[in-house]
N, C-alpha and C positions, 0 to 999 in steps of 0.2 A: 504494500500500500504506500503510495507516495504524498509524502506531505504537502500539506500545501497551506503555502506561507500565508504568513499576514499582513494583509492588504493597509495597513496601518502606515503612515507615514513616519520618517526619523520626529521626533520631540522637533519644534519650533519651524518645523517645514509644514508647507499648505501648498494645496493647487488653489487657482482660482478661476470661477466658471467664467464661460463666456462674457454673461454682464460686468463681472467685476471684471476679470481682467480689460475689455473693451474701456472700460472707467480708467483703469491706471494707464493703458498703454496710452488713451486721450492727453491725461495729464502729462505723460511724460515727452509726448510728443509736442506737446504745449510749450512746454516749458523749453527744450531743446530748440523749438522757433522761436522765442523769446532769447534765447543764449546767442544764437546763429544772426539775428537780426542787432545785435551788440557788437559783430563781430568777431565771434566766438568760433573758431571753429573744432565740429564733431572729429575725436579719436576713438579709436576701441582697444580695449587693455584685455588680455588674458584674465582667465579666471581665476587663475593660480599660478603661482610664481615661485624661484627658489627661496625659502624661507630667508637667509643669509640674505638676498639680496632685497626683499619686503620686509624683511626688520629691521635693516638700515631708516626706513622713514616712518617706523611705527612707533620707535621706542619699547622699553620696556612692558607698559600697558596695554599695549598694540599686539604685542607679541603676545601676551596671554591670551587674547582674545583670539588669535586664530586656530583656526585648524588643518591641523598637518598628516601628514603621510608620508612615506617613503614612495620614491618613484621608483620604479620597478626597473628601467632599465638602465641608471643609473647609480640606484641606491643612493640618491640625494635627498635631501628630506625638502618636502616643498609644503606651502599654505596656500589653501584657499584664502585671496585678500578678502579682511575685515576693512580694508578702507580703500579706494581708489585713488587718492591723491598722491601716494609715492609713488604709483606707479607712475602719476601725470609725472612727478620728479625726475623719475630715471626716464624715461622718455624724453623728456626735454636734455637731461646731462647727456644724453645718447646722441639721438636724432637731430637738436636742435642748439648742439653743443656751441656752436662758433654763429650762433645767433644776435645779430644788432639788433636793437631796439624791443617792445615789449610783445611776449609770447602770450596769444589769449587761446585758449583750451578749454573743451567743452567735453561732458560723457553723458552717459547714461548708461547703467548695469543693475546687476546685484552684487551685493557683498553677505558673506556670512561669519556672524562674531558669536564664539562662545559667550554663553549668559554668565555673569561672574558671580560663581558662588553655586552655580547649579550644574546639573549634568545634562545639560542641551544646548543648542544654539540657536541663532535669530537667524533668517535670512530678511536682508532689506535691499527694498528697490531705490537707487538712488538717481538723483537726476544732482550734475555741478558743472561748475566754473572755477577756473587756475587763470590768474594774472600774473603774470612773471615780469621782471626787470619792472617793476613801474613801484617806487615808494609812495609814503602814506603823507597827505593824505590822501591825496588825489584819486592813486590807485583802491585804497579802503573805502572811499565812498563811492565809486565806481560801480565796486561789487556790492556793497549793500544798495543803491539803487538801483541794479538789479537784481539781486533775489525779490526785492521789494516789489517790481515789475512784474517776475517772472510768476509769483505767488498768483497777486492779482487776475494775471491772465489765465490760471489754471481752478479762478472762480473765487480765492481766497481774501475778496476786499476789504477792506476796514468797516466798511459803513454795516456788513452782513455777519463778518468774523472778527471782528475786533483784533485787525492785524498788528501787532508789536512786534517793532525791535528792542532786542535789548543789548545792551551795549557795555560790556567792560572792558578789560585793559589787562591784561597778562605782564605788559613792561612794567606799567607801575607794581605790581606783586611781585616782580623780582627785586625791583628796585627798597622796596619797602624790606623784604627780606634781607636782602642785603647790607641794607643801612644796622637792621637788628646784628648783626652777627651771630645767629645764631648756630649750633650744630647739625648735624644734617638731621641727626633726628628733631630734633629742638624746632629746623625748620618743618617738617614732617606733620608733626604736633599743631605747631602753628598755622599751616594750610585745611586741617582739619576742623582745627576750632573754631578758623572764620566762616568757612563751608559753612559749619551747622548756625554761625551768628553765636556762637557759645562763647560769652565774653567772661564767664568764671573760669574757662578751659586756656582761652587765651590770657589773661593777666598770670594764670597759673604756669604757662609755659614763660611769659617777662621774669615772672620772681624766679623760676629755676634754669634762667640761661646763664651762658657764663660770663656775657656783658655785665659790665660792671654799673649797676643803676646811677653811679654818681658819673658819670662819662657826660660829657656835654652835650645838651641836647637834647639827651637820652629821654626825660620824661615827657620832653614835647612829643616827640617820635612815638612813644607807649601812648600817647593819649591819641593820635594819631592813628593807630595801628587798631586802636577799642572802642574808636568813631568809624572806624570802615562799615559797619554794617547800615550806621544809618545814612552814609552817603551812597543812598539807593531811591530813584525818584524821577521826577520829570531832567530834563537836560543844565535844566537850573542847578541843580545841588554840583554841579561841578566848581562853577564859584565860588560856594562856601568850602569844599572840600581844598580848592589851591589858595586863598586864605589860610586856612589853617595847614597845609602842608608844610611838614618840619624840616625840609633839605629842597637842596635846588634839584636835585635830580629829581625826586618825585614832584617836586613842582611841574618839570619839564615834561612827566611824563603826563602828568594833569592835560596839559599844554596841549598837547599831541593829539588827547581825546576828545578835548575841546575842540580843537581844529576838526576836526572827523566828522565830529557831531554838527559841525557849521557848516561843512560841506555837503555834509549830507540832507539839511535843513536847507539849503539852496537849491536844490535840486525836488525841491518838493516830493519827494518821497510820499508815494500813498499809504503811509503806518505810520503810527503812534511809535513815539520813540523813547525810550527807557535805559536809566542810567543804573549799575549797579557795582560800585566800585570792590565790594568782596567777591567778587566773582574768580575763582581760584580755576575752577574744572578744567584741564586742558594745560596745566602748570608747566608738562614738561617737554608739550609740543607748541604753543604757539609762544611768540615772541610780541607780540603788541597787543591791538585792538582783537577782542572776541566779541561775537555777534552770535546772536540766537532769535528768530522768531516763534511766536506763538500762535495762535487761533482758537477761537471760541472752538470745541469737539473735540480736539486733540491735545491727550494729558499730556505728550510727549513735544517739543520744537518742533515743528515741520522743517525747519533751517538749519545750518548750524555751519558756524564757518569764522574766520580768524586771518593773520598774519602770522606766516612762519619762515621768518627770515633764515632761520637755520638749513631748512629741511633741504633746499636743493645740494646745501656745501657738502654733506652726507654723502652725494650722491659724485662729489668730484666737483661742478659746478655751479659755485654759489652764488646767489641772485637774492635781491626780495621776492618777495610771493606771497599771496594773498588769496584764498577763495572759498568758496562751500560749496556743501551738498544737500541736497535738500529729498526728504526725506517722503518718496512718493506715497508710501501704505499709508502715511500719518495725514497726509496732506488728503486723501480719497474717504480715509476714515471723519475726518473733520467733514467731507464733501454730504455723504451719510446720513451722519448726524443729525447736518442740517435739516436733507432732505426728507427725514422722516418726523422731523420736529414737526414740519411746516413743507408738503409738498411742492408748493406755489417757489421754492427758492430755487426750483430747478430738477432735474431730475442729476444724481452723480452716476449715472449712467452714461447715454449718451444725447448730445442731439437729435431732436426730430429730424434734423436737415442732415444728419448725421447717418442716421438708420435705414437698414434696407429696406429693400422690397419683396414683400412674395409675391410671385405671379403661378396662378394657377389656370387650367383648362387643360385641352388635350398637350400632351408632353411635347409634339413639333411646336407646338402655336406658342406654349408655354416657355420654351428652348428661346424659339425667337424674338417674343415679347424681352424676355429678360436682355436678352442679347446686345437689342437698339436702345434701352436704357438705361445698362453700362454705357454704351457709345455717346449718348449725352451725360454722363460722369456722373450719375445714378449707382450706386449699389443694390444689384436685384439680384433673386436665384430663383428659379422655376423648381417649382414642388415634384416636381416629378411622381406624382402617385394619386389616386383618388383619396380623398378623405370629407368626412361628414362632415359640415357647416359648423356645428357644436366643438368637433376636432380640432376642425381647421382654425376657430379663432382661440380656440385652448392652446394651440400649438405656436400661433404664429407669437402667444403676447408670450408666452415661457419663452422664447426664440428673439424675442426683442425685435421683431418684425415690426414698422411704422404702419403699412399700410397690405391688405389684400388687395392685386390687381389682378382683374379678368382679362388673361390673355385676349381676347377679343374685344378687348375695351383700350389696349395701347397699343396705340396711332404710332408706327415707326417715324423719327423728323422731327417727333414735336417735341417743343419742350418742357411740356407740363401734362404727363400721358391723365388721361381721365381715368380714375379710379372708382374701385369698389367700396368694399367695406374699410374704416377705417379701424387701428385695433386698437381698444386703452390699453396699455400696458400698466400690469402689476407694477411695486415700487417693489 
């Protein structure tokens, strides 16, 4: 007797049916003409790479989240990428090595990251942008007023989704860290404590660092260091935050986000814009400015993206660089939400003008009805089978069918064939 397996998929893997997938692949073609219309242009990266050479741009946290195998005909240990941006890296260190002026790179894939702390992993659909050779701020606000764009177009506006950016600064958290001299653990402790806004966690890690609290400066700096949390807010709190900043470096880096945040207010960006100067996450990969959007429906960013001035040197090639990725299942899931809040927001399926056509009657008639409707840039398919009226509109709305056309009801030439039944689709 032979077994037979279980139809179950790996933990954090999913198919998705027709509608949805038709839903994500819209967005992410959305978005990918929103990239390309910026001048962005589309690359394709392998799915897996040699690990050696994908953990040069992952770092250490990068690295735990992949997943690996030995290659068989090698005996090389390679990863499925958990992030697509090194690879933008080493592609550009490679191909577009002896490159002038700024490199603008666009993708679209998936990536899969072990869950930390569990025994599965995520697969996620990504859509991004890589700016290279271009500093901040120019090139920073560039890419935030596009993601900003790109969201938008894929349905995610402010006035429906309450679109936010939010906006912190990785320079200034080294720079603050640094000023502290703390140990590595000591700093460790410290990235921790502001994460959670746990200002007993942090004074606790000032009293047991090996700085000497009488060192000049030093209390301004600690009072500094246990006001970060509340310098989190509209674009404003930055002025009170470089007021009170205790060294000219972080002043400067104040400076820099300020700048960002001006440029990016010029450019009238469709979102709300939010400041939040504790913002640590991402500590050991980006170098400047970090950006996250939000949306009413999705607990997770739909965006996510920063300045990593390090990540091309890594790779041979060091440049500034700047970009994100935005996170398609999140952005489809917010789309959902919506629509089931409140049908009237749209359907996160697909367009009416969108959706095909069934054409039924005898299967030649049917054949070539659909035929001359593709040829004016129609999507149709002839049914090819008899089926009961009852059937037939049970079938066509599960199928996301827009409309029943009686093969003998479309006129080859024209551009509006006259139709039959029309079919409501389920949500």
């Amino acid at each position: 007797m032979v077994d037979t397996p279980s139809l179950r998929l790996p933990a954090g893997m999913r198919d998705f049916a027709p509608r949805a997938a038709a839903a994500r692949r819209r967005i992410a073609e959305t978005l990918l003409g929103v990239f390309e219309a910026w001048g962005f242009a589309r690359v394709i990266t392998p799915a897996f790479e040699y690990e050696e050479v994908l953990g040069l741009g992952l770092g250490s946290v990068g690295r735990d989240a992949a997943l690996k195998f030995v290659e068989p005909s090698s005996g090389r240990v390679v990863a499925l990428r958990p992030d697509i941006t090194p690879q933008i890296a080493r592609l550009i260190a490679t191909r577009f090595r002896d490159e002038i002026g700024p490199v603008r790179l666009c993708y679209e894939g998936t990536v899969l990251r072990l869950n930390k702390g569990a025994r599965s992993q995520r697969e996620l659909i990504q859509a991004g942008v890589e700016l290279v050779g271009v500093t901040s701020p120019a090139g920073d606000a560039e890419v935030i007023a596009l993601g900003a764009e790109a969201l938008v177009a894929a349905g995610l506006d402010l006035s429906h989704f309450d679109l936010t950016i939010d906006l912190g600064h990785l320079g200034l958290m080294r720079e603050i860290l640094a000023a502290l001299e703390l140990s590595e653990a000591a700093s460790v402790a410290m990235r921790a404590a502001i994460a959670k806004r746990d200002l007993v966690a942090m004074e606790d890690v000032l009293r047991s660092s090996r700085t000497a609290p009488a060192r000049a400066g030093y209390q301004a700096l600690a009072r500094f260091v246990c006001a970060l949390p509340d310098f989190s807010g509209e674009p404003s709190v930055l002025g009170v935050a470089a007021r009170q900043a205790p060294t000219q470096r972080i002043r400067r880096a104040i400076a820099d986000l300020r700048d960002i945040v001006k440029s990016v207010e010029d450019r009238s960006v469709p979102a709300r814009l939010h400041v939040d100067l504790a913002e640590v996450r991402g500590f050991d990969y980006y170098t400047g400015v970090r950006f996250q959007a939000f949306v009413s429906g999705a607990a997770e960013p739909v965006l996510q993206g920063g300045r990593y001035d390090d990540l091309l040197g890594r790779y041979g090639r060091a440049n500034p660089a700047v970009g994100f990725a935005i996170d398609v299942e999140a952005a489809a899931g917010a789309l959902e939400v919506a629509f089931a809040a409140d049908p009237r927001n749209g359907t996160p399926h697909e367009a009416d003008v969108d959706a095909p056509l069934l054409v039924v009657g005898p299967i030649d008639e049917a054949v070539s009805a659909a035929r001359a409707l593709r040829a004016q840039g129609r999507r149709a398919a002839p049914l090819l089978m008899s089926m009961s009226e009852p059937d037939l509109a049970a079938y066509a709305s599960r199928w996301g069918y827009r409309e029943i056309v009686r093969a003998g009801e479309a006129v080859a030439g024209t551009t509006k064939p006259r139709v039959g039944k029309k079919v409501l689709r389920k949500s």
